[in-house]
C-alpha positions in Angstrom: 39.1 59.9 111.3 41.0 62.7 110.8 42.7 64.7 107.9 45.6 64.3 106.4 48.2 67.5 107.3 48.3 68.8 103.6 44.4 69.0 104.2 44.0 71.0 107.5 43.3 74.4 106.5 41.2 74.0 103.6 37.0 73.7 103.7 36.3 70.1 104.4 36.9 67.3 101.6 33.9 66.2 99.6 32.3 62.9 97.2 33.8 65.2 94.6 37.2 65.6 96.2 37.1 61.3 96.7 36.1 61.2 93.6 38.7 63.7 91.9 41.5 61.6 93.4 39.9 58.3 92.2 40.1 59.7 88.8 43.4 60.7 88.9 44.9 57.2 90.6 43.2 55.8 87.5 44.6 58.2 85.0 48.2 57.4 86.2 47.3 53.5 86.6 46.5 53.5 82.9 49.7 56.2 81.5 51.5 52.9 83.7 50.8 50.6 80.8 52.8 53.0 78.1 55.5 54.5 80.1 58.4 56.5 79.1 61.0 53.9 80.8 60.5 51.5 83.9 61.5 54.7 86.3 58.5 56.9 84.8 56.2 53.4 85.5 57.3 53.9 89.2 56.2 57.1 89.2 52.9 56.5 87.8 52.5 54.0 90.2 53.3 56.3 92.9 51.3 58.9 91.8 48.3 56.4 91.5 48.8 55.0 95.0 49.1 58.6 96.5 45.8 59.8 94.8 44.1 55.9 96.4 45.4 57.0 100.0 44.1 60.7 100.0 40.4 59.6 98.4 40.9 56.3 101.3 41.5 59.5 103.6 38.5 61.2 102.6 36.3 58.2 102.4 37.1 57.1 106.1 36.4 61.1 107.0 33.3 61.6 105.5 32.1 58.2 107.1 32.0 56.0 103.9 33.7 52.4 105.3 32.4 50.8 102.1 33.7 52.9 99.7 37.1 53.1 101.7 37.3 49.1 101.6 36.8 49.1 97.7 39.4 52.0 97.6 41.9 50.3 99.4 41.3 47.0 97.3 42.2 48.7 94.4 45.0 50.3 96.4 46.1 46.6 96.8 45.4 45.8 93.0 47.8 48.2 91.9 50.8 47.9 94.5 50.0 44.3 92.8 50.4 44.7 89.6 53.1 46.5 89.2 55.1 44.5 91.3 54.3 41.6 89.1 54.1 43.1 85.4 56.9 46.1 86.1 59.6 45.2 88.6 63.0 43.9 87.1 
C-alpha cells in the first residue's frame, strides 16, 4: 500500500500519525453536533472523513488490516449519520 501524494516526501507515517488523524476526525465529528449553520456541518463532516481516509492510509501502510477495517467502519458511521441527522 502506498502513500498518499501529499505524503511522499516526508519520513514515513507512524501509530502516532494514525492516531493524530483519528483524533482529529473525532474532534470535527463532535464540533458536527453544534455547528455554526448546516454548511459549517458539511464541513465538519468533510474534515472528519478526510482525517478517517489519511489514518485508513496509514493503517493499510504500516500493515495494520484490523485497525484499517475499524477505521473505515467509523468512516461509514459518519458518512451515515450525517446523511441521516443533517441533510435537508
Amino acid at each position: 500500500m502506498g502513500l498518499p501524494q501529499w505524503w511522499k516526501g516526508a519520513s514515513p507515517p507512524t501509530r502516532d500519525d494514525l492516531g493524530r488523524f483519528e483524533a482529529a476526525a473525532e474532534a470535527a465529528y463532535d464540533a458536527m453536533y453544534d455547528p455554526k449553520d448546516r454548511y459549517h456541518a458539511k464541513e465538519l463532516r468533510d474534515d472528519a472523513l478526510g482525517a478517517l481516509l489519511s489514518a485508513i492510509d496509514i493503517a493499510k501502510f504500516l500493515g495494520l488490516p484490523e485497525e484499517a477495517a475499524r477505521l473505515e467502519k467509523r468512516y461509514d458511521h459518519i458518512y451515515a449519520v450525517y446523511a441521516h441527522q443533517f441533510r435537508m
